[in-house]
Structures are given as structure tokens and as C-alpha cells.
C-alpha positions as CSV (number, residue, x, y, z in Angstrom):
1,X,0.0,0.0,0.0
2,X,1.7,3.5,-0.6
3,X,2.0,6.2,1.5
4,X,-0.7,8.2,0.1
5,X,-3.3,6.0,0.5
6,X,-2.4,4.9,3.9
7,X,-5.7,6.0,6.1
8,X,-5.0,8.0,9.1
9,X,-6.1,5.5,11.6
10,X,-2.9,3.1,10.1
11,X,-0.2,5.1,11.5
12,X,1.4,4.0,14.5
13,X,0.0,4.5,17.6
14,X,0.4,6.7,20.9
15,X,3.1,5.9,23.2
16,X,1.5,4.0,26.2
17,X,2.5,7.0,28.8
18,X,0.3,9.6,26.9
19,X,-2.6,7.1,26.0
20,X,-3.9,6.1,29.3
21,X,-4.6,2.9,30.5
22,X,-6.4,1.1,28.1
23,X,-5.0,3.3,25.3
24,X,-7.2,5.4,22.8
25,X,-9.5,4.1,20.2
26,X,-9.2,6.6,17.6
27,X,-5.5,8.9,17.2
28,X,-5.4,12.8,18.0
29,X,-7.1,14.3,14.6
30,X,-5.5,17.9,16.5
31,X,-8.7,19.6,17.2
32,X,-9.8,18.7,20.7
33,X,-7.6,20.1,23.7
34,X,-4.4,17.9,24.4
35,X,-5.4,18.4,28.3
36,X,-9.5,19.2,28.7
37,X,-10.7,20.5,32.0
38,X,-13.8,20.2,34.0
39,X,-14.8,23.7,35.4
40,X,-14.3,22.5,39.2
41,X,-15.6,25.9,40.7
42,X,-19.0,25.1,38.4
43,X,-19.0,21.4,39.5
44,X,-18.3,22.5,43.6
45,X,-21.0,24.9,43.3
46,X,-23.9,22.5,41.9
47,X,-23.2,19.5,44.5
48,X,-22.7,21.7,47.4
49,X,-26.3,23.0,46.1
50,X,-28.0,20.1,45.3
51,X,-26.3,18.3,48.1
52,X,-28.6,19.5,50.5
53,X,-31.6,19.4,48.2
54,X,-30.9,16.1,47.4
55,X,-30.7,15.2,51.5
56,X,-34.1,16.9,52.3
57,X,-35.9,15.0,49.3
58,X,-34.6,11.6,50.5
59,X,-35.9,12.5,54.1
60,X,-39.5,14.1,53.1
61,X,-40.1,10.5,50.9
62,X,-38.5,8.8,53.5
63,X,-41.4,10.0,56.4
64,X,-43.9,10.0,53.5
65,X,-43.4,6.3,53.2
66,X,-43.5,5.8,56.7
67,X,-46.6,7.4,57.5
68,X,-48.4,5.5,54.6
69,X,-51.2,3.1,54.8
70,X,-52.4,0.3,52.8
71,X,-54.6,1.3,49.9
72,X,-52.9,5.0,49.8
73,X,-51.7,6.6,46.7
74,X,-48.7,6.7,45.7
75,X,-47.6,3.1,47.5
76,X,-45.1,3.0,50.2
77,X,-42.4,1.0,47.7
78,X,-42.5,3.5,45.1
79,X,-41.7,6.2,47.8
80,X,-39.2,4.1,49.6
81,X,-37.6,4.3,46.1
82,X,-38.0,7.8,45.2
83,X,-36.1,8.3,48.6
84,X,-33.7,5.7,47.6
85,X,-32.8,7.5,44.3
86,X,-32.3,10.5,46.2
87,X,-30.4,9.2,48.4
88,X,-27.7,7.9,46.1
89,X,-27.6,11.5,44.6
90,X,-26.7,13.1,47.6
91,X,-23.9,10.2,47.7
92,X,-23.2,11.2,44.2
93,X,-22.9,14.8,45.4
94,X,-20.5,14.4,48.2
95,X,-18.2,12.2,46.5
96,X,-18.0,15.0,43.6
97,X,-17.2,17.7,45.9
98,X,-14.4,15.3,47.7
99,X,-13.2,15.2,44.3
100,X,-13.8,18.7,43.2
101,X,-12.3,19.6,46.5
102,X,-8.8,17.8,46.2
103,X,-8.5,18.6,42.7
104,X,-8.9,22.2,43.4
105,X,-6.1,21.6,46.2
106,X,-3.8,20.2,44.1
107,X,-4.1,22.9,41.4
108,X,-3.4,25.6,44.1
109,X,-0.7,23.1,45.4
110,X,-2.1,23.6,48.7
111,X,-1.2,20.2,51.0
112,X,-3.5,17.7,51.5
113,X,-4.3,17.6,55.0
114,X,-4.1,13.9,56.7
């Protein structure tokens, strides 16, 4: 096959150090960023905001669901589940602003404290 008709996916691959760990799928075509970011300070402020919201819903379903009855609409298992779902949120949220938080640490270069 000559050169010129060699497609662009043939040519060699990334080094291992700058693929990752399972290595890319598809080479650099030069148009994303060689490093993306998340915008932490965005990410901090919407899970230490829903955080709590997420915390209050999983309570109010939770003593919804307790105080039901038999017969009452909506059941006791689908509000033990709306509860449930916002109670893995708020776990959601706090692990993403232990992560925000560190990351923002380690930009500033700050020390993590132990």
C-alpha cells in the first residue's frame, strides 16, 4: 500500500505514557484540547447546592413512606424508592465535591491535610 493512500487510523499508535490505561480508540485528529478541563468551581457549586436538596428529598419521601397506609396513593415502595434514588444522589454529590475539593487543592498546590 503506498503512502498516500495509507488511512490515518494506520499510523502507529500513541506511546503507552500519553494514551492512558487502556490506550485510545481513535489517534489525535489535533482539534480537541491535548489536556480538557472540568470547570471544578462550576461542578463545587452544583453539589454543594444540590447536596442538600438532594438530603431533604430523600428525608420528606422517606417519612412520606413511613406514614403511609395500605390502599394510599402513591404506595409505600415507590416512595421508599423515590427516597432511595435521592439518596444515592446526595452520595453522588458528596463524592464529587471530595473530588472537586482535592483537585482544586492540588491545582493551588495547597497540602493535602491527613
Amino acid at each position: 500500500m503506498s503512502e498516500r493512500r495509507r488511512p490515518r487510523w494506520a499510523e502507529d499508535p500513541d506511546p503507552r505514557a500519553r494514551s492512558g490505561l487502556i490506550g485510545r480508540r481513535f489517534p489525535r485528529t489535533g482539534t480537541e484540547p491535548a489536556t480538557a478541563r472540568s470547570p471544578l468551581r462550576l461542578r463545587l457549586v452544583l453539589s454543594a447546592v444540590f447536596l442538600p436538596l438532594f438530603l431533604a428529598g430523600a428525608a420528606y419521601f422517606g417519612v412520606w413512606a413511613a406514614g403511609t397506609g395500605p390502599g394510599d396513593s402513591p404506595g409505600r415502595g415507590t416512595l421508599v424508592a423515590v427516597a432511595a434514588v435521592c439518596a444515592a444522589f446526595a452520595l453522588l454529590a458528596v463524592a464529587d465535591l471530595v473530588v472537586v475539593a482535592g483537585r482544586l487543592r492540588r491545582e493551588r498546590g495547597t497540602p493535602v491535610p491527613h
